[in-house]
N, C-alpha and C positions, 0 to 999 in steps of 0.2 A: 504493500500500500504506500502511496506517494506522501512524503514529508508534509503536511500542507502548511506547517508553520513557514516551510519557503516559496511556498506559492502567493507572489504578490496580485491583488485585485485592486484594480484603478477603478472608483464608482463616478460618474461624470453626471452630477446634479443632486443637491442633497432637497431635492422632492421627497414625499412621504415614500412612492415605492423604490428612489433610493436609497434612503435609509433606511426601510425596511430591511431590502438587498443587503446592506452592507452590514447591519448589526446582525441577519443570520451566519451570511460569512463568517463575519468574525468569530460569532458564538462555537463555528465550527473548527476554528484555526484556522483560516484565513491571516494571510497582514493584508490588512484591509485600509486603503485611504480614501476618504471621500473630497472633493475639489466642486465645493462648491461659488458661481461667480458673483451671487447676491452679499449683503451683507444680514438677510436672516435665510431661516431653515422654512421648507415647507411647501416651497414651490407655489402651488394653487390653492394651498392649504394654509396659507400663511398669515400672517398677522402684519398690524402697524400698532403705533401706539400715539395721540395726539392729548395733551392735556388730560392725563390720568384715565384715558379713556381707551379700551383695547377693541378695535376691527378686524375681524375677518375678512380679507381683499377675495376671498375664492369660494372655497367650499362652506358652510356652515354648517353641514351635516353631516354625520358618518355613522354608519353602520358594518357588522359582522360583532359590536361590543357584547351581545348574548352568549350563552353557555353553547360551545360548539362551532360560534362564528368565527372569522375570519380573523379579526384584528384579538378577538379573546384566545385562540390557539397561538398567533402570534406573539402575544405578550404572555401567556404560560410558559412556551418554548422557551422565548428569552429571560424567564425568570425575573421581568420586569413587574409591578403593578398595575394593572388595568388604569386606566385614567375617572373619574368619576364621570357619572354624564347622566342626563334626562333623557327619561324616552319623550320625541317629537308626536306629541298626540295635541291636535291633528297634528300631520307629519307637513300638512301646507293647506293652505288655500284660495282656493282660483276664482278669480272673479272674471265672469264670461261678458262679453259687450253689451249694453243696456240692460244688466241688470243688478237690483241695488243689491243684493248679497250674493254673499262667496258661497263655494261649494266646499266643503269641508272634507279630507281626506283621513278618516278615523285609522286608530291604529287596531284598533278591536274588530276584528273579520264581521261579527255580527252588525256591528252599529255601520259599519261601512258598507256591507251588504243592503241594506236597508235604507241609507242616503242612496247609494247610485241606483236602485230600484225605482225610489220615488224619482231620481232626475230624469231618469234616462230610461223610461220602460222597454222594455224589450231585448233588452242591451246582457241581460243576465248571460246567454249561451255563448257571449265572447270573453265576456269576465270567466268565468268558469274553465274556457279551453287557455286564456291566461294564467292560471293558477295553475292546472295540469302540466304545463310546459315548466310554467316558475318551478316547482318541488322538484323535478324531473333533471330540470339544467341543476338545480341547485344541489340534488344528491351527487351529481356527478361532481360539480367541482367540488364539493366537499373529498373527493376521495382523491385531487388532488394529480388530475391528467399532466400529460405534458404537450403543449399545443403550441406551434408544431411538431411529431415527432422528425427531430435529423437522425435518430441511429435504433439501433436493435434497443436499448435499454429505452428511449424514450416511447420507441414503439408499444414497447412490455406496458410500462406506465399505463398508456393510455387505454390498451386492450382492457387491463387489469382495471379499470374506473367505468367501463361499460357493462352496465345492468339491463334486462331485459325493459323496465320502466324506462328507462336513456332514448329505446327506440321511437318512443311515440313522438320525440322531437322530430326525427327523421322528414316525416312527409312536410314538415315547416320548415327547414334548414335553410332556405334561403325565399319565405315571403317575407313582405314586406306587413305591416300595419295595416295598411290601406288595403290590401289584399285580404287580410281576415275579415276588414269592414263587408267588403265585399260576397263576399263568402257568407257572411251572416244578412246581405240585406242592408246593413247599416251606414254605408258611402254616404247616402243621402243624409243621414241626418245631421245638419252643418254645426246645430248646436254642441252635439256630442263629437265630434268628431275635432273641433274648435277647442272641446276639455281636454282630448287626448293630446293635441297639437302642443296647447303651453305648457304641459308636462313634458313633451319630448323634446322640445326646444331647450327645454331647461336640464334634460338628463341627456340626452345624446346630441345637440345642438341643429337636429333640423327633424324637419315636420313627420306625420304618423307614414305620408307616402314613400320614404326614404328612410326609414328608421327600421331596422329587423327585425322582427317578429318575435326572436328568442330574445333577442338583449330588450323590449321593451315588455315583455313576460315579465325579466328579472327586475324593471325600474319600474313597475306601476304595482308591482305585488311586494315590494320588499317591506314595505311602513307599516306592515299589518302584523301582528303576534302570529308566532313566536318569535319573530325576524323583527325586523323596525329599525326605525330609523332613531336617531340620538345629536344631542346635544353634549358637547364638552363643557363642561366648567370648567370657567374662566377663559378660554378660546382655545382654535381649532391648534392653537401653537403649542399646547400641552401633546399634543400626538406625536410632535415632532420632536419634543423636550424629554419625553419617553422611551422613545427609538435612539435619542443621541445617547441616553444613561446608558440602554443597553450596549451601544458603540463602546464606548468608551469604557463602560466597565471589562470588557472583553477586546481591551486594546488593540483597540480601532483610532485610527487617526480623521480627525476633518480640516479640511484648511477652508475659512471662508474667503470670498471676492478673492480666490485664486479663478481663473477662467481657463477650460481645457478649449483650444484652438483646433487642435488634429488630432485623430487618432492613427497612429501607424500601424497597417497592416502588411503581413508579410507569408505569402505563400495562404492567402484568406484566412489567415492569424491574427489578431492586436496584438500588440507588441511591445507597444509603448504607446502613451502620448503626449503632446507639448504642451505645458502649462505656462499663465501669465498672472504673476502678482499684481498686487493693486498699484505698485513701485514702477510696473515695466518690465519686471526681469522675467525672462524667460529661460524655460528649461524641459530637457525632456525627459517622463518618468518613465522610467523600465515598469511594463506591468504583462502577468502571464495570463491573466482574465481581465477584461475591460469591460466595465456593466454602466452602459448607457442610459440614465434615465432623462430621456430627452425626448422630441418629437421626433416627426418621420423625417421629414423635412429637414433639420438639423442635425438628426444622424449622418444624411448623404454630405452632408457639407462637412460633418467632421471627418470623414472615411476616405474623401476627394484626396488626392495625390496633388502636386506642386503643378502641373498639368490639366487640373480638375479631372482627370479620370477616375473610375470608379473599382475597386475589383471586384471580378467578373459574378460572383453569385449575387451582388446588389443589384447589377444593370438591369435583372428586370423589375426587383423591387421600385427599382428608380421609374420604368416607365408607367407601374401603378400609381407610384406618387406624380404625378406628372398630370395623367389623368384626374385626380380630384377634383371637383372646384373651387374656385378661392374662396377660403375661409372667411365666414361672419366676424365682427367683431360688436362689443356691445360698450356702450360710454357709458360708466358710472359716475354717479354723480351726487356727492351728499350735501347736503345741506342744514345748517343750521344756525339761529338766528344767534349773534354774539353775545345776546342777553344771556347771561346761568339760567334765569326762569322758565324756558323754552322749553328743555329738557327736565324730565323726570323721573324719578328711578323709578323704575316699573316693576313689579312683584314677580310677573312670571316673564318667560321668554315669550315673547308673539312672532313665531315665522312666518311671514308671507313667502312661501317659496313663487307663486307667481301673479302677475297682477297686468290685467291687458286695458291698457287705458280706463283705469279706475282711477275718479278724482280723486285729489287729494283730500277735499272734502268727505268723501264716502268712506276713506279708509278712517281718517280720525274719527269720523261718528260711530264708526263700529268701533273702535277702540276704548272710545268712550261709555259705549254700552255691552262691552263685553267685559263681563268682573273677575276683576284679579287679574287682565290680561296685561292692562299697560294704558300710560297717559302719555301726550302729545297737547301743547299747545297749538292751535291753528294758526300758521301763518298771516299776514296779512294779504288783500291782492297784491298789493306793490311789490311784496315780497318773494312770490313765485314767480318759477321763470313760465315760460311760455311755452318751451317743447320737452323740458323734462322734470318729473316731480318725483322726491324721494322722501320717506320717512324714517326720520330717526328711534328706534326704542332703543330705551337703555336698561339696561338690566345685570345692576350689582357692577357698574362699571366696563359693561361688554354691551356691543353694540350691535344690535341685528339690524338687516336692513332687507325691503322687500327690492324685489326683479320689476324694473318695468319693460315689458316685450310691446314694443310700437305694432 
């Protein structure tokens, strides 16, 4: 069996599932360095901090924190402590165009069962083949495939995670959303089809006709028990502050606003790659495993040769990434009046995960009539702008904010 205490691993972005990557490494003896080019940890998952006050710039929710999940077997393995968190009940809510209240996304299967019933009649036999696919993907990765397999042992892996249940995904493997709509009847109805839309805009970044049937299975069923969705106390920067303990206690190195420029490849090997401090100085690190947490996009550009050529098992990854279309972007924008009074510390968390041209008026009056949810000052007109509006809740110092989808 190979030394691994001399096998070096280069981790390129200390994102959550770089440093995921990197603190199991280590755990396993690995020498593990992470090279991240921000000056905080977290990636999309990250924080700022303004006047005592902590935001979440990305994600603000995360789940697998249940017995069995994802992030709970991860923080067992690493012998770290789970982070504390609330379950997200509702897990969001959607407020549909011309109408004065939200749709509430419960995390309890019964009471949620019983909302979409009443919004959305008829709609049950797609919910239901959603949930059959959800357990189904879900037992599988639970057990932990390797996708894709490159050799005999990753093959083993994945054979060995297929269950006779596994198969009923088969005949969905590649619809879409809008194709089940179809399938059931449902295309037509704009109102429901409009609910599923701000939910996939907001989990997989484009609409129910282009979003895959299994992955929007696993992002419309997961809020619900015994799964769900969660909040961190005190912010999403605690997941990140957990993962580095684990690093670090299993000496693991991070260097921040280091920036990896190339990776070198050699005989379709990494090999090394060139790092830049925040100083200017440059250097290059010998590494025998190089783990990428970066995009598609930005992988090819760090792999690219002095030449820009690529080696040869990416040229046709590259002409898939080629194919995409250009990526959405979305302007955040917070706002809040200089006065202290404006703000108020709100008892519970209130997530708006989505909000499609809902006034700013409508959201504060629900706030105001929802108990224990949270207080808001109403701006004045002068004071709002004109094509984008945001709300602040604060709670215990952490800031949630809702999505506006134009």
């Amino acid at each position: 069996m190979a030394d691994l205490s001399r096998l070096g691993v280069v981790v390129v972005g200390g994102g959550i599932g770089g440093l995921t990557a990197a603190a199991l490494l280590a755990r396993r003896g690995y020498d593990v360095v992470v090279f991240e080019q921000a000056i905080a940890l977290g990636g999309c998952a990250s924080t700022f901090k303004r006047r005592g006050f902590t935001f979440d710039v990305g994600a603000t929710q995360v789940a697998g924190l249940e017995p069995g999940g994802i992030h709970h077997r991860i923080f067992e393995d690493l012998s770290v402590e789970l982070p504390m968190a609330v379950p997200c009940d509702p897990a969001c809510a959607v407020f549909l165009p011309g109408e004065a209240e939200p749709i509430f996304v419960w995390r309890d299967p019964v009471h949620w069962t019983a909302v979409r019933q009443r919004q959305f009649p008829g709609s049950e036999p797609f919910w239901q083949l959603l949930q059959r696919l959800f357990l189904a993907s879900w037992r599988f990765q639970g057990r932990e495939p390797v996708l894709p397999p490159r050799n005999l042992w990753d093959l083993m892996q994945l054979l060995g995670a297929v269950r006779p249940d596994t198969l009923v995904t088969a005949p969905f493997a590649l619809m879409r959303v809008g194709d089940a709509l179809k399938l059931y009847g449902l295309y037509g109805d704009r109102r429901f089809k409009t609910f599923l839309d701000l939910q996939l805009k907001l989990y997989s970044q484009v609409d129910a006709d282009k979003t895959a049937l299994l992955y929007a299975a696993t992002a419309l069923c997961l809020a619900q028990n015994p799964q769900g969705l969660y909040h961190l106390q005190g912010s999403m920067q605690v997941l990140s502050d957990r993962l580095v303990e684990a690093l670090v206690q299993h000496r693991g190195q991070l260097r921040l606003r280091h920036r990896v420029e190339r990776i070198h490849t050699q005989n379709g090997r990494a090999i090394a790659v060139t790092v830049r401090d925040n100083t200017g100085k440059t250097w290059r690190h010998a590494a025998d495993i190089v783990v990428a947490n970066v995009t598609a996009q930005n992988l090819l550009k760090l792999v690219a040769d002095e030449t820009n050529q690529l080696p040869t098992q990416l040229k046709r990854f590259k002409q898939r990434i080629d194919k995409l279309p250009v990526a959405s972007g979305r302007l955040w924008f917070i706002w809040a009046s200089r006065q202290q009074r404006f703000l108020k510390v709100a008892r519970r968390t209130c997530n708006f995960s989505t909000i499609t041209r809902a006034p700013l008026e409508r959201i504060t009056r629900y706030l105001f009539q929802s108990a224990n949810r949270g207080m808001a000052a109403l701006p004045t007109e002068k004071q709002r702008l004109p094509l984008l509006r945001s709300l602040i809740l604060v709670n215990g110092g952490r800031a949630a904010r809702p999505t506006i989808v134009p």
